[in-house]
C-alpha positions as CSV (number, residue, x, y, z in Angstrom):
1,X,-14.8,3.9,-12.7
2,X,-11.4,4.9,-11.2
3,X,-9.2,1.7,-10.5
4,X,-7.6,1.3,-7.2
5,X,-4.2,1.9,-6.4
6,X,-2.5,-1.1,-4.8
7,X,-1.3,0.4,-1.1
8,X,2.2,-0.7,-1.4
9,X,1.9,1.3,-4.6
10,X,1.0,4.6,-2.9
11,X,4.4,5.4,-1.1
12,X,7.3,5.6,-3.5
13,X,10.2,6.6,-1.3
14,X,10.7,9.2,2.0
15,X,11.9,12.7,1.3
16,X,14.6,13.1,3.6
17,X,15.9,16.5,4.1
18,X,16.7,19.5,6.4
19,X,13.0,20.5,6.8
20,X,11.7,16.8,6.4
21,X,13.9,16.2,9.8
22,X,12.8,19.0,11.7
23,X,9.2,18.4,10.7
24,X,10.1,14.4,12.4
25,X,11.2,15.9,15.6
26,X,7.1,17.1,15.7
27,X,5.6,14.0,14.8
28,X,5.2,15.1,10.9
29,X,7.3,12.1,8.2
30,X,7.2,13.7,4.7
31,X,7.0,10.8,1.3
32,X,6.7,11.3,-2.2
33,X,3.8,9.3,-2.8
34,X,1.6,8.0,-6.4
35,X,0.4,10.9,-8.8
36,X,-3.2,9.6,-8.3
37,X,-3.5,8.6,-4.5
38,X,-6.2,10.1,-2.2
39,X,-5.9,10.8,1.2
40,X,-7.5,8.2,2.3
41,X,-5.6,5.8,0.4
42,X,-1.8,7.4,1.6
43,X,-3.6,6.9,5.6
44,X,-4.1,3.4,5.1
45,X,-0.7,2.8,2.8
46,X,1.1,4.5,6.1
47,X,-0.6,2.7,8.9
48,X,-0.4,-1.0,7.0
49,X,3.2,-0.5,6.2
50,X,4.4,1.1,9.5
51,X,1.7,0.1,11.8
52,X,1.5,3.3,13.4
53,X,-1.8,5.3,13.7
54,X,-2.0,8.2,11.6
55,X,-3.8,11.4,12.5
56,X,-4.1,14.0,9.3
57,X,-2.2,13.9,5.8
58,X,-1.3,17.1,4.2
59,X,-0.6,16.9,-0.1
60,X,0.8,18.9,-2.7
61,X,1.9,18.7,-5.7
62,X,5.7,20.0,-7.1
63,X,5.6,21.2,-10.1
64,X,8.3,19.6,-12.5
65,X,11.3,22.2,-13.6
66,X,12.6,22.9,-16.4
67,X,16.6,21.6,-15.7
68,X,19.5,23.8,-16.9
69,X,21.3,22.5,-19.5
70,X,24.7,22.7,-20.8
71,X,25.5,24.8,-24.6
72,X,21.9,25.4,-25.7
73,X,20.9,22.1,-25.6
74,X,17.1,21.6,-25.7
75,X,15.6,19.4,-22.6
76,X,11.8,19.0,-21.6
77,X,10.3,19.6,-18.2
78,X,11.1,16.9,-15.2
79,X,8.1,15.0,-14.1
80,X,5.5,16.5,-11.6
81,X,5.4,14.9,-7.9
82,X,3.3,14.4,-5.0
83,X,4.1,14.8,-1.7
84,X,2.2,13.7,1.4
85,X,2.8,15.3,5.0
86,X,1.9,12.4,7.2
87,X,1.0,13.6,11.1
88,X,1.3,10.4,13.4
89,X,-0.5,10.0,16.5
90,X,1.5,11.5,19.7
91,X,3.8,8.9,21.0
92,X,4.0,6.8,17.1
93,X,7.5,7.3,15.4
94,X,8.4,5.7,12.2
95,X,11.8,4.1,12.7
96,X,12.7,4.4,9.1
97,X,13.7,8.1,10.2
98,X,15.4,7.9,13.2
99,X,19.0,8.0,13.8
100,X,19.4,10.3,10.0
């Protein structure tokens, strides 16, 4: 039996960048969330910690790179990551966004 992920375990931090704001302006927050959450689980992590209704959410997963590294120097891969596109009901915003 799978073990439930704590929701305050699900979201890990916002992505914040050129695309992640323009996809704001349309109602869409983007966060890295927990290798293992379900969609299900990131809906309720979002609406219980912003209190904002939550219409669909979009994963993916980025694969880790392999980072450049100085004089032949050997390095492993960086870790994998999952992302969740979050589309809040029209007329929700998530403060932690605005004003960036």
């Amino acid at each position: 039996m799978v073990k439930s992920i704590h929701p305050y375990e699900i979201l890990r931090e916002p992505i914040i960048t050129e695309k992640s704001t323009a996809l704001a302006l349309q109602g869409k927050y983007v966060f890295e969330v927990h290798e293992r959450a379900t969609k299900p689980e990131i809906k309720r992590a979002v609406e219980l910690a912003f209190e904002v209704t939550v219409e669909s959410v979009n994963t993916l997963r980025v694969r880790g790179r392999r980072p450049r590294r100085a004089f032949g120097r050997r390095g492993g891969n960086l870790p994998f990551k999952k992302k969740a596109i979050v589309t809040l009901a029209s007329g929700d915003t998530i403060e932690l966004f605005e004003g960036v």
